[in-house]
Residue, then its C-alpha position, 0 to 999 in steps of 0.5 A: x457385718x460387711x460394713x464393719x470397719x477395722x480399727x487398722x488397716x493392714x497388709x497381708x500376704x497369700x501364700x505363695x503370692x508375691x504382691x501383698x493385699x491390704x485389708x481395710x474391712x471386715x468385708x475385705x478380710x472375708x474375701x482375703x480369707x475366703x481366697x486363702x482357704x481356696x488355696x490352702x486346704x488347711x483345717x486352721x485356715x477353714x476354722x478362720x473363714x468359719x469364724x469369720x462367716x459368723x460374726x454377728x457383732x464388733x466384738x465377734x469380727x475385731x476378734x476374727x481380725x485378731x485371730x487372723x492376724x495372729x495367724x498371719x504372723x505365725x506364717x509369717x504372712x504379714x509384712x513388718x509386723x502389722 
């Protein structure tokens, strides 16, 4: 699965972080939230990299992207609305 693109790349935030990361892979997107759920030990956020080890298919990882966007605004993480 890590040579999955994203159908648009976008920027994000860590928590606490002030420079913003861009994620234009599904493989980027693995290690974006593998460094989240390092620093933050919120279940939500390990439901998130769990979904994301397990894609297996396009379908599965542009759903996890979706996810993680969702989530990422919700925190507000992701910077002018990606």
């Amino acid at each position: 699965m890590s040579g999955v693109g994203i159908a648009r790349e976008f920027t994000a935030f860590l928590p606490q972080v002030g420079t913003s990361v861009r994620i234009s892979s599904f493989s980027d997107a693995q290690i974006f939230m593998r460094r989240w759920a390092i620093r933050d030990k919120d279940r939500t956020v390990r439901a998130l990299l769990r979904q994301m080890e397990r894609a297996n298919s396009s379908e599965s990882a542009d759903r996890a992207i979706r996810d993680l966007k969702g989530e990422l605004a919700k925190r507000g993480l992701l910077p002018g609305g990606a």
